[in-house]
Rosetta silent file (secondary structure, phi, psi, omega in degrees, C-alpha in Angstrom):
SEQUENCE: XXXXXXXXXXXXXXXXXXXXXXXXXXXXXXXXXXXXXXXXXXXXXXXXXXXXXXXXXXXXXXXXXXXXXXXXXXXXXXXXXXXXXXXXXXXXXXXXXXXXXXXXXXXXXXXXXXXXXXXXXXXXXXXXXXXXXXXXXXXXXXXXXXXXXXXXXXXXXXXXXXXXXX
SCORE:     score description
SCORE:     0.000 S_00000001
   1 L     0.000  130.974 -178.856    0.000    0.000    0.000 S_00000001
   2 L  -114.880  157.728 -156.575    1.444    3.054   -0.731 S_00000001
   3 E  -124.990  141.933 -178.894    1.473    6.033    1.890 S_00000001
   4 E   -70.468  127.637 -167.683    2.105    9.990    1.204 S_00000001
   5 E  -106.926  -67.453 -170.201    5.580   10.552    2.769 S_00000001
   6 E  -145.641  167.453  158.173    5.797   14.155    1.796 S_00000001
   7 E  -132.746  157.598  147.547    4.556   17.480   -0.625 S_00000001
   8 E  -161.584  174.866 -175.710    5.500   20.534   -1.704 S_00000001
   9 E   -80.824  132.777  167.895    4.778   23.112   -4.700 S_00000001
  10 E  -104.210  131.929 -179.881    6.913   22.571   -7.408 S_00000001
  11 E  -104.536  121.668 -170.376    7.569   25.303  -10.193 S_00000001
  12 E  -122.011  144.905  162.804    8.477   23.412  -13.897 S_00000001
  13 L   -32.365  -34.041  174.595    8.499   25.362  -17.270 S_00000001
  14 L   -75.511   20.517 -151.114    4.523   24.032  -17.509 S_00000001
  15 E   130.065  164.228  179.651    3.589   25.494  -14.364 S_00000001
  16 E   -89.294  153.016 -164.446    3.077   25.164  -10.931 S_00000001
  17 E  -154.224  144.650  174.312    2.522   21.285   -9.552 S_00000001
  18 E   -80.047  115.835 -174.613    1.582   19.787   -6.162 S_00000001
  19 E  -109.608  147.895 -144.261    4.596   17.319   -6.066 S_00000001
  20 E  -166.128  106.099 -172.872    3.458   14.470   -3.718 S_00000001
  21 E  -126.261  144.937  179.860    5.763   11.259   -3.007 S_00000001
  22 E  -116.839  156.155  171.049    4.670    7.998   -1.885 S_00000001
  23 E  -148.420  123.462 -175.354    6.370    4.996   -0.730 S_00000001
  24 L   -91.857   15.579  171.751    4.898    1.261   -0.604 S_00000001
  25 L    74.639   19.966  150.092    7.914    0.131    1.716 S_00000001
  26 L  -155.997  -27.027  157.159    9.945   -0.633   -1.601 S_00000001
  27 L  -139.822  175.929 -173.492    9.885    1.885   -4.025 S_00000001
  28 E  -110.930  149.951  176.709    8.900    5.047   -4.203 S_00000001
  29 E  -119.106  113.517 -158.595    6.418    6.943   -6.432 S_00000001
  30 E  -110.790  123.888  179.695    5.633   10.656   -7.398 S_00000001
  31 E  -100.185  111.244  162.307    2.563   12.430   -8.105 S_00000001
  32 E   -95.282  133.117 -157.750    2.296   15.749  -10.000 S_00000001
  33 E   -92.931  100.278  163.182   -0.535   17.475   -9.246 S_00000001
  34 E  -134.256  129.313 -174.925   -1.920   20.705  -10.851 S_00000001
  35 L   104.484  175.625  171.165   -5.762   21.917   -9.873 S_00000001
  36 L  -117.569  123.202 -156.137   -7.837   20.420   -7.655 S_00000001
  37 L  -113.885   18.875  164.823   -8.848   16.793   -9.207 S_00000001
  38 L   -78.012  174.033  169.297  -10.711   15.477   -6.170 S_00000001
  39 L    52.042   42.035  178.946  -13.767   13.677   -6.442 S_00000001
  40 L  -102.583  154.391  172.942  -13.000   14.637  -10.767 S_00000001
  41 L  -115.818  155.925  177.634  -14.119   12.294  -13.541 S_00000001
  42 L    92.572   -6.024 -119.827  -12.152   12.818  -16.410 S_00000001
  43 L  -118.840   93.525  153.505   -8.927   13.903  -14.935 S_00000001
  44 L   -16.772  123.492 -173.216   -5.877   14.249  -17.709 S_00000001
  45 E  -165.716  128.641 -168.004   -3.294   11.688  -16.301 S_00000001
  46 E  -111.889  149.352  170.586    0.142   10.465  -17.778 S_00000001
  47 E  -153.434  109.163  173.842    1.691    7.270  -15.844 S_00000001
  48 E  -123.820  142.435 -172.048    5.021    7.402  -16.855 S_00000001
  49 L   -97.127  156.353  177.311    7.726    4.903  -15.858 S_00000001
  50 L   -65.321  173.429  173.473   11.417    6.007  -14.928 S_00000001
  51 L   178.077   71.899 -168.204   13.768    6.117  -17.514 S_00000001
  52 H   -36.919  -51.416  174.324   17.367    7.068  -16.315 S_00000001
  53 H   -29.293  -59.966  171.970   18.188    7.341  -20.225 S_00000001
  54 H   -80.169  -51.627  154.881   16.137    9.871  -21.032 S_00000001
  55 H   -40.083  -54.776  177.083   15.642   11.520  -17.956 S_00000001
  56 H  -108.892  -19.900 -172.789   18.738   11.835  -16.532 S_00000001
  57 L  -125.228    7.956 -175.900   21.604   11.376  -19.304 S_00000001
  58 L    52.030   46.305  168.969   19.130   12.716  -22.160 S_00000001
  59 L   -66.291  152.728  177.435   19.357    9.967  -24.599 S_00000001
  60 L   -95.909   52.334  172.218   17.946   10.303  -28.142 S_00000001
  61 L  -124.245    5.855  153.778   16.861    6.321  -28.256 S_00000001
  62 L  -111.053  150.353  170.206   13.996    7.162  -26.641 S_00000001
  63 L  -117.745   35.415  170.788   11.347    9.377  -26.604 S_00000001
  64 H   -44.136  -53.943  171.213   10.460    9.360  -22.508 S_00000001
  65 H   -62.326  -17.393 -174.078   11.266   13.363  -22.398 S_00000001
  66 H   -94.089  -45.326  173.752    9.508   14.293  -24.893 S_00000001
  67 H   -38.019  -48.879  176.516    6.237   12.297  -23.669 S_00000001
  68 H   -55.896  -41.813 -161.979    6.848   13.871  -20.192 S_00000001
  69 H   -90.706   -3.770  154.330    6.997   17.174  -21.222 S_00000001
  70 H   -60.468  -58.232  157.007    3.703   16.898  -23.504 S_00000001
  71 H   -18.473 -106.927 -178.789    2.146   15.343  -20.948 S_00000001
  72 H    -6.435  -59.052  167.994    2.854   18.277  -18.730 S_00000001
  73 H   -64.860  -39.641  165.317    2.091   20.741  -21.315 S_00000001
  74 H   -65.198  -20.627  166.729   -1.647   19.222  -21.981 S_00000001
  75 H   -80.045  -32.752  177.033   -2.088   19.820  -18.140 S_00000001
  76 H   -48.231  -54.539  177.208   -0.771   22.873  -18.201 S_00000001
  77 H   -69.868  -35.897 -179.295   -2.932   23.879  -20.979 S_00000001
  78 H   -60.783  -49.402 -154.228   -6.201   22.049  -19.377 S_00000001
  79 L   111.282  -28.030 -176.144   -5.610   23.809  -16.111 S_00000001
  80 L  -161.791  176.161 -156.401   -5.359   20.638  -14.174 S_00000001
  81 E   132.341  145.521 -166.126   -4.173   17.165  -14.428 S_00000001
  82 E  -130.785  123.346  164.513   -2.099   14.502  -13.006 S_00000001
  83 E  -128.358  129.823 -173.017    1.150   12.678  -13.788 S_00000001
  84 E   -83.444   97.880 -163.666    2.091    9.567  -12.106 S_00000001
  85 E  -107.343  143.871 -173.903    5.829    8.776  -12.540 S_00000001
  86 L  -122.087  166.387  163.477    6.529    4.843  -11.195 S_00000001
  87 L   -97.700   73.984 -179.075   10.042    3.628  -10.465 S_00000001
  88 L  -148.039   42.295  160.514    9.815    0.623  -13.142 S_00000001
  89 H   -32.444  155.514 -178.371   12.446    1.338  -15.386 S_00000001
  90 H    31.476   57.390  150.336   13.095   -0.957  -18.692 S_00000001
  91 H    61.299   29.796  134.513    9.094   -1.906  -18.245 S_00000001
  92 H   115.752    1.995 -164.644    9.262   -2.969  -14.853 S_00000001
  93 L  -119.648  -10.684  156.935   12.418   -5.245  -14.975 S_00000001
  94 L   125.617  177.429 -179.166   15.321   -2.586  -13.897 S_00000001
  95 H   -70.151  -36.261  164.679   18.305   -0.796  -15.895 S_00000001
  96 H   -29.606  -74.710  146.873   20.132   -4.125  -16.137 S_00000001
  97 H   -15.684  -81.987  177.061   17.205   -5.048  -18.425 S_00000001
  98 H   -53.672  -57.594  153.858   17.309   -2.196  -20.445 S_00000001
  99 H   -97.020   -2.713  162.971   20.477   -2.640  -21.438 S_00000001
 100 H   -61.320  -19.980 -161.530   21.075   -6.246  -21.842 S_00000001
 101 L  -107.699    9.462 -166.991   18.066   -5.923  -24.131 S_00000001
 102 L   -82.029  -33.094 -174.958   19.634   -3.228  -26.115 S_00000001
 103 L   -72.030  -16.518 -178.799   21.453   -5.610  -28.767 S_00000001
 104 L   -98.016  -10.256 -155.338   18.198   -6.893  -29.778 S_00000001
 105 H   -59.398  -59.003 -151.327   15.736   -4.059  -29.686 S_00000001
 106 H   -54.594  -21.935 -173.175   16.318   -3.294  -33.431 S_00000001
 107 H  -108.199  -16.354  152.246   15.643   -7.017  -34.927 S_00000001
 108 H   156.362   62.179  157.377   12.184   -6.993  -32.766 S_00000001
 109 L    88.437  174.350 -154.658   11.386   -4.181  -31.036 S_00000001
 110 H   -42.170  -68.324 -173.715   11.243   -3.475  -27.298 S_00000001
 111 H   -44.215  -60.475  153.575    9.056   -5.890  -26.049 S_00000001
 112 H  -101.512   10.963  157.453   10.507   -8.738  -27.112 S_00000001
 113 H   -36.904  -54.678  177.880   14.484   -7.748  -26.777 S_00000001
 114 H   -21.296  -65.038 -178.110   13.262   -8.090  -22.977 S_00000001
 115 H   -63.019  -21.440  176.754   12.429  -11.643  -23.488 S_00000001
 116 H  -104.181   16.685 -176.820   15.355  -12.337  -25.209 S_00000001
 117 H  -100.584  -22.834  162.106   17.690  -11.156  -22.787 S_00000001
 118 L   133.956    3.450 -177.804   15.602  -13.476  -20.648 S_00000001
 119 L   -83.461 -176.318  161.451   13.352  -10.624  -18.985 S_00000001
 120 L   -62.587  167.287  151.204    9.565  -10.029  -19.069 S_00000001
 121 L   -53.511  -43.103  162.937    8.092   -8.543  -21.962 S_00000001
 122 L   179.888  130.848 -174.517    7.031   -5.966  -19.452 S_00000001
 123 L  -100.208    7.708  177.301    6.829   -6.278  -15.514 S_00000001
 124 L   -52.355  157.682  175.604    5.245   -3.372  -14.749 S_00000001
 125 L  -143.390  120.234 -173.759    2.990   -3.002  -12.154 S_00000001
 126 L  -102.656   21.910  162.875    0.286   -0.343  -12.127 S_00000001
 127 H   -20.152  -78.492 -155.569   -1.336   -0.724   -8.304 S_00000001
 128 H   -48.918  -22.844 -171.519    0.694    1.899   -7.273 S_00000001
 129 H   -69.111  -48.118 -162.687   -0.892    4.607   -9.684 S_00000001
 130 H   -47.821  -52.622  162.467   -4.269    3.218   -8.765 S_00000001
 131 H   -43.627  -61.342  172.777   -3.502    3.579   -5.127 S_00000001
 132 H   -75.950  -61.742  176.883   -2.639    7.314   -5.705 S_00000001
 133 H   -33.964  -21.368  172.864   -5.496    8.053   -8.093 S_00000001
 134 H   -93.855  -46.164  166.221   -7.694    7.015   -5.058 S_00000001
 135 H   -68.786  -62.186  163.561   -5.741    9.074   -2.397 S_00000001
 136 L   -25.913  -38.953 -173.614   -6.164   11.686   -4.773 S_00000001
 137 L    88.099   -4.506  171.260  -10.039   11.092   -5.158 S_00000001
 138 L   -79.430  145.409 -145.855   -9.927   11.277   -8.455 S_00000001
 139 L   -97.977  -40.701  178.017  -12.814    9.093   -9.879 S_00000001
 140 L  -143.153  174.196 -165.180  -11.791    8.633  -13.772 S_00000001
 141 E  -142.968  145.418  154.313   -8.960    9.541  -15.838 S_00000001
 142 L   -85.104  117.209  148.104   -8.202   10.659  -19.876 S_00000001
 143 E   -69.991  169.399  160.371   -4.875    9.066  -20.428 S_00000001
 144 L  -106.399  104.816 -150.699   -2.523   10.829  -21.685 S_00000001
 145 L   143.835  140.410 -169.085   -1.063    7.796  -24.208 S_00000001
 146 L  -100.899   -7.986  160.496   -1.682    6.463  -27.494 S_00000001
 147 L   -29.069  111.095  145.220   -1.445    2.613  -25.575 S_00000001
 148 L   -91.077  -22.504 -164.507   -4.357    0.463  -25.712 S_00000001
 149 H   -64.029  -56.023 -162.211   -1.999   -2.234  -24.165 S_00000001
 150 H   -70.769  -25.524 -167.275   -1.053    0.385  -20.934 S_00000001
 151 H   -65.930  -54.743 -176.761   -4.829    1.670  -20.897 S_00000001
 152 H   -44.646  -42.716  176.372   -5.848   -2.148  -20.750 S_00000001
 153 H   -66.695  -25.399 -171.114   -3.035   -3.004  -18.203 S_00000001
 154 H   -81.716  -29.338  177.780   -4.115   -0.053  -16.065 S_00000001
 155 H   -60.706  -51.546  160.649   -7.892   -0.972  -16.292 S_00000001
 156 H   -26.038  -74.551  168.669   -6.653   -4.076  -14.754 S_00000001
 157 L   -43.789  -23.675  127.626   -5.221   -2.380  -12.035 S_00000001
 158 L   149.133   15.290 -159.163   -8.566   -1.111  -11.089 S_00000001
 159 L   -95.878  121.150  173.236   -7.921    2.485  -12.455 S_00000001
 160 L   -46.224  107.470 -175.315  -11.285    3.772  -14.490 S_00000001
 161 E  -102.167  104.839  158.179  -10.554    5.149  -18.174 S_00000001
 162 L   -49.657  -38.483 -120.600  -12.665    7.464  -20.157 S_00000001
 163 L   160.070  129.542 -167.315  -10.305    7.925  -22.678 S_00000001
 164 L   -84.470  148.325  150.519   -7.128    8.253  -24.492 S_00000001
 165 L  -131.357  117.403 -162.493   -5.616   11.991  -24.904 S_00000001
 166 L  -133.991    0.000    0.000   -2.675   12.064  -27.082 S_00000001
C-alpha cells in the first residue's frame, strides 16, 4: 500500500505542480498534481515509468522526455491534471534489463528484446498509480497515451478510463 511521505509546490516550465511522493515500503512513487482533481471524472493523467536514459543522461533512443513534457504541457494547458511517474524502469524489470536488451531491440522491437535477454516482456505493475489516483479522489482519468496495451493493463489495475488523450 502506498502512503504519502511528503509534498510541496513545485515550479516546472509548464507550471506550478503539487509534487506528492509515496512509498509502498519498496519503491517510491511521485505524483504531480496541478488543480484540484478530487472527487474529478475525467482527470488528464500520464503514468510514466522512470527512464534514467532519457531523464537523466538525455538519450535520443527514446522518446520518454519528450512524452513527459507533452504530458505536462496538456495539463498545463487544461488547467489541471495529473502525472504519475513509477520507479519501473526498462518496463518494470530494472536498468540491467534495459540494457542487456539493447542488442536486440532493433531485430524486434522493445518488447521482445526483454524476453530475449531473458526478462519479461514488461513487468510493470500499475497498483501503485491506482492507489494514488484514489488518495487523490480522483474518480476517472483521460490518459494521456496512445497505448491500448497500458490503458488495458491499467484498467486491470482497477484504475477507471474514459479515454485516451494524445
Amino acid at each position: 500500500m502506498n502512503i504519502r511521505l511528503a509534498e510541496r509546490d513545485l515550479a516546472t516550465q509548464f507550471g506550478e505542480f503539487r509534487e506528492l511522493l509515496y512509498y509502498n515500503g519498496q519503491r517510491e512513487s511521485v505524483a504531480l498534481v496541478m488543480g484540484d482533481v478530487s472527487g474529478r471524472e475525467d482527470v488528464l493523467c500520464r503514468v510514466h515509468s522512470h527512464c534514467i536514459g532519457a531523464h537523466v543522461f538525455n538519450s535520443i533512443e527514446c522518446t520518454c522526455r519528450e512524452e513527459m513534457a507533452a504530458a505536462q504541457a496538456m495539463i498545463q494547458h487544461a488547467g489541471e491534471g495529473v502525472v504519475i511517474w513509477l520507479d519501473q524502469e526498462g518496463k518494470g524489470n530494472g536498468h540491467l534489463a534495459l540494457i542487456e536488451s539493447i542488442k536486440y531491440k532493433k531485430d524486434v522491437g522493445q518488447a521482445q528484446a526483454y524476453v530475449r535477454a531473458g526478462f519479461a516482456a514488461d513487468a510493470r505493475d500499475y497498483r501503485p498509480a491506482a492507489e494514488i489516483l484514489a488518495d487523490l479522489g480522483v474518480r476517472s482519468i483521460r490518459l494521456i497515451s496512445n497505448s491500448e496495451t497500458k490503458a488495458d493493463d491499467l484498467r486491470r489495475a482497477s484504475i477507471v478510463i474514459s479515454g485516451l488523450a494524445n
